[in-house]
N, C-alpha and C positions, 0 to 999 in steps of 0.2 A: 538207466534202463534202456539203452539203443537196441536192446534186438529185442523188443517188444512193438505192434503198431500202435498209432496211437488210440487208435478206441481200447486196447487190454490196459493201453497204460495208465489212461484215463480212469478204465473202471478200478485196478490198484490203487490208484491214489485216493478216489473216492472210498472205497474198502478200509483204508486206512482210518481216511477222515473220521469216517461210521463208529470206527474201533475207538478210537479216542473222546470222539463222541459221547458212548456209555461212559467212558472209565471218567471221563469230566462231570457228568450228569450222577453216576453214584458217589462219585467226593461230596457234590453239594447235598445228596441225598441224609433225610433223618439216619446218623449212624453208619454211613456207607452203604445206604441200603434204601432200593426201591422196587415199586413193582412193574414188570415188566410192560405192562400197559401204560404205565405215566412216559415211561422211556419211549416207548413205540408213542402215546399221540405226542409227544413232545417232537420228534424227528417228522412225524408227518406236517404238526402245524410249521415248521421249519423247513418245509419242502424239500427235506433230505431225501425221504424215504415215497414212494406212492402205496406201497402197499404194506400191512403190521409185519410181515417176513423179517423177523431179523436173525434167525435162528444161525445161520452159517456164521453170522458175527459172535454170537451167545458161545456158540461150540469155539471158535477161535479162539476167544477169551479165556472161556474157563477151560481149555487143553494146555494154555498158556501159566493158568493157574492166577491170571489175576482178575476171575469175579469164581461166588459160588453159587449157587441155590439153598436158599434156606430150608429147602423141603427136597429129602436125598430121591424120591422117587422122580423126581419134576428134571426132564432131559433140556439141551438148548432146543430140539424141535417142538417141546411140550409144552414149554414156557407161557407162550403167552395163551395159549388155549385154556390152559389150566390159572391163567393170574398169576404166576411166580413171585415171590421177591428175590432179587439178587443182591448180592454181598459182594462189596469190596474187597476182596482178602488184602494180606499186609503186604503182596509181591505187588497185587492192584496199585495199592497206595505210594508205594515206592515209586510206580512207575509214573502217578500222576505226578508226584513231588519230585520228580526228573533225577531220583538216586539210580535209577536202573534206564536202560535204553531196550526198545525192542522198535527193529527197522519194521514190522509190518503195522505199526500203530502211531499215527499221528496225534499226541498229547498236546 
């Protein structure tokens, strides 16, 4: 990543980290699946995050196809307002059990 500075590339990497992050967090979850709130205070008490916002990761994810919402009205920016649960899909699972690669997600 050289024609990046290093603050962009920094927050990339960390972006990453985030991304992996959930898809690590709903493998252990009941069934592949949690509620957006356990996800958000889990990253807070782990000083990942300072504020619930995780919605840009939520939409990453599921435009990737590996999480869903269990409730088809509830958007990645609606999520945690409304309590969502999210779902592992089977592309999800692949990618935590390292059968698939995707370079914007650190697993």
């Amino acid at each position: 990543m050289g024609f990046l500075d290093d603050a962009t590339e920094q927050e990339v990497e960390l972006n990453k980290a985030l991304r992996g992050y959930i898809l690590r967090a709903l493998a252990r979850g009941n069934n592949g699946a949690l509620l957006v709130r356990q996800i958000v205070n889990a990253m807070m008490a782990d000083n990942l995050i300072v504020t619930p916002d995780i919605s840009k990761h939520l939409k990453y994810l599921q435009d990737g196809g590996y999480i869903e919402f269990t409730d088809r009205r509830v958007t990645a920016y609606t999520a945690y307002s409304k309590d969502a649960v999210i779902q592992l899909t089977k592309k999800g699972t692949d990618l935590v059990e390292d059968t698939i690669q995707d370079g914007g997600i650190n697993v």
